[in-house]
C-alpha positions in Angstrom: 69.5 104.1 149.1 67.1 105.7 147.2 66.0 109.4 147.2 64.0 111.6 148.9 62.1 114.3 147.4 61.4 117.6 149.6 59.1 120.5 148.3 59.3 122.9 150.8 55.6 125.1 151.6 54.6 127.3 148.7 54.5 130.2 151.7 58.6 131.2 151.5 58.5 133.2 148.6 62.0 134.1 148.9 64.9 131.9 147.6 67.4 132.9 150.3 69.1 134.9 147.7 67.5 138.0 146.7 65.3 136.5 143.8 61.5 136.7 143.3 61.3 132.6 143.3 62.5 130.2 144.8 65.7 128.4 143.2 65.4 124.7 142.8 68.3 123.0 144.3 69.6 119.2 143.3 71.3 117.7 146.3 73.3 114.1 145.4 73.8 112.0 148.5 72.7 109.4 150.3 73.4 109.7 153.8 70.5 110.5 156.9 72.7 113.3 158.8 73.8 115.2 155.2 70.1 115.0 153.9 69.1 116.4 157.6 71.5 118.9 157.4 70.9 120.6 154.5 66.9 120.1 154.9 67.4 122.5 157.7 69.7 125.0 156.0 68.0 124.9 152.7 64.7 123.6 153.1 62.6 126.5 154.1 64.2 128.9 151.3 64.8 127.0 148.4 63.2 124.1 146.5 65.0 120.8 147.5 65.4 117.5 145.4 67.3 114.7 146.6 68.9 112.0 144.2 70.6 108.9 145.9 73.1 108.4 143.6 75.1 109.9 139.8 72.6 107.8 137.8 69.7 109.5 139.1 70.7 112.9 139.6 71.3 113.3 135.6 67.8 111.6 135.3 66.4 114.8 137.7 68.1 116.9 135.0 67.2 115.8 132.5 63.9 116.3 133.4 63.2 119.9 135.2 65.8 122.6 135.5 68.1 123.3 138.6 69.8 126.7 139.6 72.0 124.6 141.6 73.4 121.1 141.8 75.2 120.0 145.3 77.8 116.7 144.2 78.7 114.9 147.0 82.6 113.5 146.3 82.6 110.9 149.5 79.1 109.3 147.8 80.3 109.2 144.1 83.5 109.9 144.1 84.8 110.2 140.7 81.8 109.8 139.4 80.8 113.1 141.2 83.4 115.1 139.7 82.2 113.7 136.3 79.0 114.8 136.9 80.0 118.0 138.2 81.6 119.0 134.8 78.9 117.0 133.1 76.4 119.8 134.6 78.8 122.9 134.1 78.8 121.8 130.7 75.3 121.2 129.4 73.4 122.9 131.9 75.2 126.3 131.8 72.2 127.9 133.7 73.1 125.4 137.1 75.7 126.5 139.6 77.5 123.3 141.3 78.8 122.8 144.5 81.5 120.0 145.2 81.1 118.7 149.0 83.8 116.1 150.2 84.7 114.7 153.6 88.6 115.4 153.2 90.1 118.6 152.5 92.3 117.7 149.9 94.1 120.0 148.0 94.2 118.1 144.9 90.2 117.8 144.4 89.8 121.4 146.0 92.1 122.1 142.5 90.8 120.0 140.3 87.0 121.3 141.3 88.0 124.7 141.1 89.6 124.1 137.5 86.1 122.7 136.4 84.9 125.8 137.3 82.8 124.8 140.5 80.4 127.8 142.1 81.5 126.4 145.6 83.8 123.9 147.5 82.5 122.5 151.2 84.3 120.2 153.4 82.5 117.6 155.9 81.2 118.2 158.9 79.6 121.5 157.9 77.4 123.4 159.9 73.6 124.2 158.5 75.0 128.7 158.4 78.1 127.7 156.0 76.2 125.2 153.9 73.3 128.4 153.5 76.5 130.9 152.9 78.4 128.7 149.9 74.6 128.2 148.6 73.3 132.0 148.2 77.0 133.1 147.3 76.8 129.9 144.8 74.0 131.4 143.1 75.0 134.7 143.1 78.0 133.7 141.4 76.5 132.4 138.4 73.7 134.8 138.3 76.5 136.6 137.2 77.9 134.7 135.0 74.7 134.9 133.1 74.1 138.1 132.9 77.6 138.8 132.1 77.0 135.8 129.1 73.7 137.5 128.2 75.8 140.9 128.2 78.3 139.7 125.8 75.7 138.1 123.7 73.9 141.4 123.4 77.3 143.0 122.3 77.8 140.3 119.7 74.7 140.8 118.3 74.8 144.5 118.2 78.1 144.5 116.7 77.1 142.2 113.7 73.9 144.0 113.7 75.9 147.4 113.3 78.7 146.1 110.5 76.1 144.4 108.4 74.9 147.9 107.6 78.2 149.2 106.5 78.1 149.1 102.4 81.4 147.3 102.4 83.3 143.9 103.5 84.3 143.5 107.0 86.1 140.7 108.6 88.5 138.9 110.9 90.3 136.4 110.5 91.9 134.2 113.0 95.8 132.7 113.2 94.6 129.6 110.8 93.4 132.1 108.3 89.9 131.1 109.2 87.1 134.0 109.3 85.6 133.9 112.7 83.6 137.5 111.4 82.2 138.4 108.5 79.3 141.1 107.4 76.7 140.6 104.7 78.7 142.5 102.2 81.9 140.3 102.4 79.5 136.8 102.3 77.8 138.9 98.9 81.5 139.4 97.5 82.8 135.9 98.2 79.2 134.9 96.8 78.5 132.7 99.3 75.5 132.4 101.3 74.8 134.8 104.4 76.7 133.5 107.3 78.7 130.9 105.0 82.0 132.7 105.0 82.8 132.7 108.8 84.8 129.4 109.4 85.8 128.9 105.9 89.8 130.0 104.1 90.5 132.4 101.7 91.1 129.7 99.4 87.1 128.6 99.3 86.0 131.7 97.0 89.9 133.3 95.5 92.1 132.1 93.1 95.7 130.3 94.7 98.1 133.6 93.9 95.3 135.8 95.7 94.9 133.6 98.7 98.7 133.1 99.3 98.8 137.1 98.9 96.8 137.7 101.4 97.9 134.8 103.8 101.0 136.7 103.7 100.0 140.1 104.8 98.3 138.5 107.5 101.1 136.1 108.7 102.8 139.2 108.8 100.6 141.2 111.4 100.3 138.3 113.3 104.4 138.0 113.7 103.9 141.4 115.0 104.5 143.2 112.0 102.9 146.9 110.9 98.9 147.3 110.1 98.4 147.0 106.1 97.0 149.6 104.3 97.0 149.3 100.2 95.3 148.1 97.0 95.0 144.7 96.3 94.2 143.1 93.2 92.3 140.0 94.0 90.7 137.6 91.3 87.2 136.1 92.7 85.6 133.8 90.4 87.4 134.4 87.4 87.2 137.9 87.9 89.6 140.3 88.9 88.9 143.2 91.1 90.6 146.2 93.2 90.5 146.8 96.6 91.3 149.2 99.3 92.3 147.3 102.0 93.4 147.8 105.7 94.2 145.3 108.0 95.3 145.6 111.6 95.9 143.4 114.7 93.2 142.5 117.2 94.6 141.6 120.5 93.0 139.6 123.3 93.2 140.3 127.2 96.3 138.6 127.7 97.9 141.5 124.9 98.1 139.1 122.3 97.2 139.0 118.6 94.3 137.1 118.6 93.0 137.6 115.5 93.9 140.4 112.4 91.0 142.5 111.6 90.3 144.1 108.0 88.2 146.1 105.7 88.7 145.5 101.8 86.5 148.1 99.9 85.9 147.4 96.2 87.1 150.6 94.2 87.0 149.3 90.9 84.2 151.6 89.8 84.5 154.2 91.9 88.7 154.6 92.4 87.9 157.4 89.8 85.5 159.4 92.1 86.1 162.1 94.4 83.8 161.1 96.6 85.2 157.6 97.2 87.6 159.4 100.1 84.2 160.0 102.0 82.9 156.4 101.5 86.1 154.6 102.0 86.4 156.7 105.4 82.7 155.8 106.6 83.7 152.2 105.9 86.5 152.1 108.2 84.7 153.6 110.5 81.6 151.3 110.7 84.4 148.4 110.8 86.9 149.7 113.4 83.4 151.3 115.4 82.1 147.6 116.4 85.4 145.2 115.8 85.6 145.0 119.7 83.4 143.6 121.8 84.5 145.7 124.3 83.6 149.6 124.6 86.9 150.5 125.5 88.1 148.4 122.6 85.7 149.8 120.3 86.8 153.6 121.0 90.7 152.8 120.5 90.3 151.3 117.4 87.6 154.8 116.3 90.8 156.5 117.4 93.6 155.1 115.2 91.3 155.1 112.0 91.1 159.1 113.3 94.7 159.0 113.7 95.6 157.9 110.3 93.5 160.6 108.7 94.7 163.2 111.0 97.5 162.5 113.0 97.1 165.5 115.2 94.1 163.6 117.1 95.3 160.5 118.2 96.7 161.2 121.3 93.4 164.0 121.8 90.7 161.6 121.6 92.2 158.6 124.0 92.2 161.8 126.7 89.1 163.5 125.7 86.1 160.8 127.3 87.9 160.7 130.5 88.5 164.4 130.8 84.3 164.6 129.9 83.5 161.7 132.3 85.7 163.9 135.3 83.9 167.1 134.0 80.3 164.6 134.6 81.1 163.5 137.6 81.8 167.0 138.8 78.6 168.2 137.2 77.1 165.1 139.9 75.3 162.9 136.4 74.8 159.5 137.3 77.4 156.4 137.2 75.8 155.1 133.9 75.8 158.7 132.1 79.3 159.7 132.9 80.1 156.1 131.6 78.6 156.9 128.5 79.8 159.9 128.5 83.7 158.3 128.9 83.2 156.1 126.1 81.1 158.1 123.5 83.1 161.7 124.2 86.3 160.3 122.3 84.2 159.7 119.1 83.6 163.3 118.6 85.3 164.0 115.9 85.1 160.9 113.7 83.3 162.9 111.3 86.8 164.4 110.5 87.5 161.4 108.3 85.5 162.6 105.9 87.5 165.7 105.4 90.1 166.3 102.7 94.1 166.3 104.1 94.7 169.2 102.7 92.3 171.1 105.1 92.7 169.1 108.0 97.1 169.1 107.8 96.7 172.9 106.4 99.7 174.5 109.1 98.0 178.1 108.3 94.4 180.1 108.9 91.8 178.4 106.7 89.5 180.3 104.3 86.2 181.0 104.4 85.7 178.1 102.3 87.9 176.5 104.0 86.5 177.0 107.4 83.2 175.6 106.0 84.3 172.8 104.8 85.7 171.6 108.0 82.4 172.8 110.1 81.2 169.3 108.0 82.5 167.1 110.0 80.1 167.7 112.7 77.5 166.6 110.4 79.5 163.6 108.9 80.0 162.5 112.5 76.3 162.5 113.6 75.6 160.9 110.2 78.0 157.8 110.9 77.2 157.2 114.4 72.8 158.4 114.0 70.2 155.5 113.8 71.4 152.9 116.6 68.8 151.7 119.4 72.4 151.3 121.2 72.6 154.3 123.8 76.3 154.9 123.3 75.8 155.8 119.8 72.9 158.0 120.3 75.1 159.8 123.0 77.8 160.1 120.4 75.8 161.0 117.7 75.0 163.9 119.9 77.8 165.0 120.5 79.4 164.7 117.4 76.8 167.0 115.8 76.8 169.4 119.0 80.5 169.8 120.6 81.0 172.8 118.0 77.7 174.8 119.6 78.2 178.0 121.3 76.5 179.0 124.8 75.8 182.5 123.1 74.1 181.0 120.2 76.9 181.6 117.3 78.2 178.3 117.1 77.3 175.6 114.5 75.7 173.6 113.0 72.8 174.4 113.8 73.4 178.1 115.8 71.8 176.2 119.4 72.4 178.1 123.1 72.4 177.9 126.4 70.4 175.0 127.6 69.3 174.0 124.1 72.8 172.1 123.6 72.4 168.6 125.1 74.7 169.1 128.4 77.0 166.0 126.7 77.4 168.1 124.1 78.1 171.1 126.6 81.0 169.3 128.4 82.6 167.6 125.9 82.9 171.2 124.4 85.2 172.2 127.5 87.3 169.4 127.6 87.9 169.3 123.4 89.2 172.8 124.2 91.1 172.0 127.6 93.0 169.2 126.2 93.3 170.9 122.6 95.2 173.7 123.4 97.2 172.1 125.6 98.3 169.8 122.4 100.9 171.0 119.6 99.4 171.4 116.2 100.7 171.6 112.9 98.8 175.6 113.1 100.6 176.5 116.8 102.1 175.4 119.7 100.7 173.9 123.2 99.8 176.7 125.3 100.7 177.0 128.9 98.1 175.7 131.6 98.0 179.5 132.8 97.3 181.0 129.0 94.6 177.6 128.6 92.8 178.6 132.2 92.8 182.2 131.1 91.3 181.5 127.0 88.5 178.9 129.3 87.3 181.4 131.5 87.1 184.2 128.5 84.8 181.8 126.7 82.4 181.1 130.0 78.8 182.3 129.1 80.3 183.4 125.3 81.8 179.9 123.7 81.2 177.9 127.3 78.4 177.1 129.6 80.3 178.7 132.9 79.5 175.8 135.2 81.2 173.5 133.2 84.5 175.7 133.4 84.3 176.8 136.8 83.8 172.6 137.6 87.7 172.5 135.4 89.4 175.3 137.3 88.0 174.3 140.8 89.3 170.7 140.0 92.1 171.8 137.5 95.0 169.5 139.1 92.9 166.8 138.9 91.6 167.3 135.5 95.4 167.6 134.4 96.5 164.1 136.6 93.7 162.5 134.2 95.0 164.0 131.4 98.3 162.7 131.8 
């Protein structure tokens, strides 16, 4: 039979859907009472094509683009299915419907497996045909934007590493590089881009490649991160590294892949100031390795953690403590979500300060005291200059968690309302969950002595609202802590 093209009046505006335009819709079939059916359910909403038959249906898309294709399995069959995943594959932008005159199980599973937007069985009735349709197109609406969404974080993330002045990389179970930055395609001397896909073995020497197969044989088999220098020979020529690698695992919890850093010290492994770079490194790799946010701040905290093992545990607490202290304060959804993932990333700037100061179980000097104040200006230093919104927030508060509401804090000596409120409340909970930590320096304190030292600092150290918003909500504030 051969098809029958319907172009609805330009006067529905509306796509049945929620959308601006209306969606174009591909119907295969060739049957009178099907055709009338979905004339009447879709015609007046959507833009309506109708192709007799497999053949012709990949000629109409081949030619124009469809938001949604409706495969009929009693006309085609087989063939149907075929097309079906032909059109989930190389039109990624089309939502399909499968519609079939049996219910049977084994094409409902098999449709669904394709990955199918909606699954109909005949006689349906004009209202469920329009349902499966608008929630078909929802559906992958969503789909795209979440595509688009990850696509965005991919790009920011190699966007972000290619600015760090040293390698970073991943490699997957095969020992191929699935990410690379422009530093480690400059040391391999390969072109930009080149490394990813390619072995160790394309740009070191046999002994070096086997060395480091090893280590990372070894993470994925579950074994221990790797942190050490490596002497690897590239070229003919034989160079020192600081390496560290560490597993990345996928949702399922497995190790899908072992991340790494591998700064070139043999210059600078001389240099006192090669602590500071080597620590900025790590951070810029571990800050973007995950695509995820969530990701992205556990890995900022075990870099912390390795540097100081006192803040581990402190930053995976402190962004939801400061997204419960937002919500109380009533900021939007989408600030206190910032404010949840950028709040645990406070203190990276601690990275850059010597061991001695940070593990130092006694008072600290003048000097001392001074020297550690950095770190509020090495953390807004590492995470300053993104267009990304959840490093602008954490540069923020990097620089800012250390102000006082009276004016004597530091850096910069800022009160009252002049310290960005995400400063402000991540302030309050660094405290709150601080002193209710051990330290080398003291004890936990009680939740009674931790109230008690909150409410001292309100209008002093604290902006009050913040701490009466703790100690109205304070079992609540301790459940998420725990």
């Amino acid at each position: 039979m051969t098809s029958q093209n319907e172009t609805p009046a330009a006067s529905s505006p509306s796509n049945g859907d929620g959308g601006e335009e209306r969606s174009r819709i591909l119907v295969t079939d060739d049957r009178p009472e099907i055709l009338g059916t979905m004339r009447t359910a879709l015609g007046g909403q959507y833009e309506c094509e109708f192709a007799g038959n497999v053949e012709e249906a990949r000629s109409r898309l081949a030619e124009r683009p469809f938001q949604l294709a409706l495969c009929d399995v009693h006309a085609a069959g087989e063939q149907a299915l075929a097309l079906a995943e032909e059109i989930l594959v190389e039109y990624p932008g089309t939502a399909v419907i499968l519609a079939t005159n049996e219910d049977n199980p084994e094409v409902a599973d098999r449709a669904f497996e394709l990955g199918v937007h909606g699954y109909l069985v005949e006689p349906f009735w004009p209202g469920q045909l329009l349902i499966t349709v608008v929630n078909a197109l929802r559906w992958r609406r969503l789909e795209i934007a979440k595509s688009a969404h990850n696509r965005n974080l991919r790009e920011s993330f190699q966007t972000i590493i290619d600015k760090a002045p040293f390698p970073i990389y991943a490699k997957d179970s095969t020992h191929h590089y699935v990410v690379s930055n422009a530093k480690a395609d400059e040391l391999a001397r390969l072109q930009r881009g080149s490394v990813v896909g390619e072995t160790d073995g394309a740009f070191m020497d046999d002994v070096a490649a086997e060395s480091t197969r090893r280590v990372d044989r070894r993470i994925f088999e579950g074994g221990p991160s790797f942190n050490s220098e490596e002497r690897i020979s590239i070229d003919g020529v034989e160079k020192i590294f600081k390496t560290i690698k560490f597993p990345l695992v996928d949702e399922q919890a497995e190790i899908s892949a072992v991340g790494g850093i591998s700064i070139d010290i043999t210059a600078e492994k001389e240099e006192v100031h090669l602590r500071d770079e080597l620590a900025v490194s790590q951070r810029q790799a571990i800050d973007e390795l995950r695509l995820s946010r969530e990701e992205t701040v556990d890995r900022l905290a075990r870099a912390i953690d390795l540097h100081d093992a006192s803040t581990g545990e402190h930053v995976n607490r402190i962004g939801v403590i400061a997204a419960f202290l937002a919500e109380r304060m009533e900021l939007d959804l989408d600030e206190v979500e910032l404010l949840r993932v950028a709040a645990p990333m406070h203190d990276v700037g601690k990275i850059g300060i010597a061991d001695e100061i940070l593990r130092k179980p006694g008072p600290l000097s003048a000097d001392e005291r001074t020297s550690m104040q950095r770190h509020t200006l090495i953390g807004h230093e590492i995470l300053s200059g993104s267009e990304s919104r959840l490093l602008q927030m954490a540069a923020t508060i990097a620089l800012t968690h250390h102000e006082r509401f009276d004016g004597s804090g530091y850096p910069h000596g800022k009160s009252g309302e002049e310290i960005p409120l995400e400063g402000r409340i991540t302030a309050v909970a660094d405290v709150f969950d601080a002193v209710l930590s051990d330290r080398c320096y003291r004890p936990a304190m009680s939740v009674i002595a931790a109230v008690e030292l909150l409410e001292q600092g309100q209008g002093t150290q604290f902006d009050p609202r913040i701490v009466d918003a703790l100690v109205r909500n304070l079992d609540e504030a301790l459940s998420k802590r725990d």
